[in-house]
N, C-alpha and C positions, 0 to 999 in steps of 0.2 A: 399424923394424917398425911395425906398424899395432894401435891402440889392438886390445884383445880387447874379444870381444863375447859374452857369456854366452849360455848356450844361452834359461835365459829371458827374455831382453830382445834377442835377436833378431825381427824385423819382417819380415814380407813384402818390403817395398820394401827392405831391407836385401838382398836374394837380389838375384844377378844376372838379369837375360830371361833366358832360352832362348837368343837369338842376340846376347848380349853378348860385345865383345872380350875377347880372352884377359887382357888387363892388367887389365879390371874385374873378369874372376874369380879373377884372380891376386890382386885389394885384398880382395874379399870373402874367398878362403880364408887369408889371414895374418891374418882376427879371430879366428882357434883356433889353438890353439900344442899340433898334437898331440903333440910332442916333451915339453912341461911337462903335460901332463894324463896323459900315461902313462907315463913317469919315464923316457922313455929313447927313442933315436933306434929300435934295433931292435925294442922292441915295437910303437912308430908304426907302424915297415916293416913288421912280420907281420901288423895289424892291414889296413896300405893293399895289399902284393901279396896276401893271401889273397880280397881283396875285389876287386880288378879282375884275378883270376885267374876267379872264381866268377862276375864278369858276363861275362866272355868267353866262357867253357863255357858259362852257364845264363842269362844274363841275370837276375842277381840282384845284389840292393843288400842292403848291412845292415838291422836293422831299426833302430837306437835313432838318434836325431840324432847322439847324441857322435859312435857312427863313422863315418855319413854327413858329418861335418866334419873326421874325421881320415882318410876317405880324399880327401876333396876339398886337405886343408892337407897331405896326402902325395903329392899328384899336382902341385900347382903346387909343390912341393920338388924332387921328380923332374925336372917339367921344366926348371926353372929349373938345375937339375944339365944337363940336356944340352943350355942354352943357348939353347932356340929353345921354339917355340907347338908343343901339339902338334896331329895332324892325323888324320883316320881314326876309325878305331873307339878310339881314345886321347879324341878330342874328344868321340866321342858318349856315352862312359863318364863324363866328367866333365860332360856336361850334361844325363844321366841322374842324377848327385848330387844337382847341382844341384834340380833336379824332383824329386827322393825329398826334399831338406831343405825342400823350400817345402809340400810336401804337410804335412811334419811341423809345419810352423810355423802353419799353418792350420788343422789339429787342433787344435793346441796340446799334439802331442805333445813335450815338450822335453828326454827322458832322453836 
């Protein structure tokens, strides 16, 4: 596993590009361990489908960092479940995260 990275001591340069390979966003989502910050596999999961069901319909992102990082450490869980990168509107969802956590970190919003 990969060292955890607190939400306030997360960095810009700590965020993947926009057009970074799947495995660099796959190192940056395993610094949260959504699974230990909300005590259990399935509230991670109701936290990550309720969220990339709600960008699908509406193109909406969480608002707080946490779950902008537990759906991004819920989606590279997923796919790493079914093996493969994902592709489509899977990829633009996760690099829509991406871009909602880097807005937050440059606020310095960090809830």
């Amino acid at each position: 596993m990969f060292d955890q990275i607190a939400n306030v001591d997360l960095k810009s340069q700590d965020i993947p590009e926009p057009n970074a390979k799947w495995y660099r966003i796959c190192e940056f989502a395993l610094t949260f361990d959504g699974y230990d910050r909300w005590g259990s596999f399935n509230r991670c999961a109701e936290i990550g489908n309720q969220s990339a069901q709600a960008y699908a319909e509406r193109q909406v992102l969480p608002d707080s960092l946490t779950d902008l990082r537990t759906c991004l450490f819920f989606e590279q869980r997923r796919w790493h479940h079914f093996g493969g990168a994902p592709e489509g509107e899977a990829i633009v969802y996760i690099r829509a995260l991406l871009e909602a956590i880097r807005h937050k970190i440059r606020a310095k919003e960090v809830n």
